[in-house]
Phi, psi and omega in degrees: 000144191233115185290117170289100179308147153247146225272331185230066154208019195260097173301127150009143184280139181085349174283157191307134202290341159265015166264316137336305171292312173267357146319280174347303202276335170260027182281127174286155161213147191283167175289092191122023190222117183252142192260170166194161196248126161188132152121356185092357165217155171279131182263156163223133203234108228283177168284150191266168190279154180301326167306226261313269204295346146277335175295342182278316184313318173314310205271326242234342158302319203281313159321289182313325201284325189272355151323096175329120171323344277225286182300149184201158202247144185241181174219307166267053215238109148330122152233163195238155125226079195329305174336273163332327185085024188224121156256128173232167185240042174000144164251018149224161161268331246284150211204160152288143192295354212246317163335322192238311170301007179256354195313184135297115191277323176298358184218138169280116185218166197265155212235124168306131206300285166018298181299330183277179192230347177194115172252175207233151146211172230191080170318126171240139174356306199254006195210015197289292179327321193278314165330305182287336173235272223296322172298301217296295190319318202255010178256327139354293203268012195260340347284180145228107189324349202195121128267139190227102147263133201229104161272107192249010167226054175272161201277341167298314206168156160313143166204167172233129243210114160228140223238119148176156211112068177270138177217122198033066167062015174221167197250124179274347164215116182266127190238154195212118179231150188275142160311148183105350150247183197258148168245081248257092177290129181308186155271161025263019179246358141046065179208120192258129211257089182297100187271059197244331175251030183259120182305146166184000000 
């Protein structure tokens, strides 16, 4: 998938990172098209293909059951890292429910990466590379305790990669198994993720 600046939403190169943030928010965007910040500009990033969104509904299935209540799985939910100068709109979430039901109802804003216990991102054609280095590095450095890359174009085979132990911005243990196999998710989600019905 291939991302586009957008041209009348690019603050100045070096403007303050909330002057960044709110250019985000007030970016119209069409529906199923996501905007982000990284490099000092917004990016808009087209709707993903029905495998991706079907591989996200699987996982997002595969979840709710082992899930506290406490928690809840986003799909469209701004995280920040701020430090970095980077927002992405993962394409799963999970956060506590309370994160967001605290929200400012007048505004959309994005929920520090920090906060979350697990992001999920699911690679496309165009945008495999930023999963894999530029997302890994900064979900690493915010910290987020548990990554899941569900890669359906790595140059081996489909795979799924789970990242976690982050420590001084890098993740100390990575597990990488080809679809068609389970992938064994920590607590508080004690869940082995079967990838044998993920498209690719």
């Amino acid at each position: 998938m291939t991302s586009a600046t957008a041209g009348n939403a690019r603050p100045p190169q070096g403007q303050p990172w909330d002057d960044l943030l709110q250019a985000w928010r007030e970016l119209d965007v069409r529906d199923g098209w996501r905007a982000e910040i990284d490099g000092g500009k917004i990016h808009v990033v087209p709707p993903h293909h029905a495998h991706h969104n079907h591989i996200a509904a699987k996982v997002q299935r595969a979840l709710y059951p082992t899930l506290p209540e406490d928690l809840e799985i986003y799909q469209t939910l701004g995280v920040h890292i701020a430090p970095l100068g980077k927002l992405y709109i993962p394409d799963l979430v999970v956060a506590p429910g309370e994160l967001i039901a605290s929200a400012p109802p007048d505004r959309t804003d994005p929920v520090d990466a920090a906060e979350a216990l697990l992001i999920v991102e699911i690679t496309s054609q165009g945008n495999a590379k930023d999963d894999r280095t530029k997302k890994l590095w900064a979900y690493a450095h915010a910290p987020v305790p548990v990554y899941l890359l569900i890669d359906r174009f790595d140059e081996h085979g489909p795979t799924s990669t789970l990242f976690t132990k982050p420590h001084h911005g890098a993740y100390q243990h990575a597990e990488r198994v080809p679809f068609g196999q389970q992938v064994r998710l920590p607590v508080p989600f004690d869940l082995k993720l079967d990838t044998a019905a993920f498209p690719h």
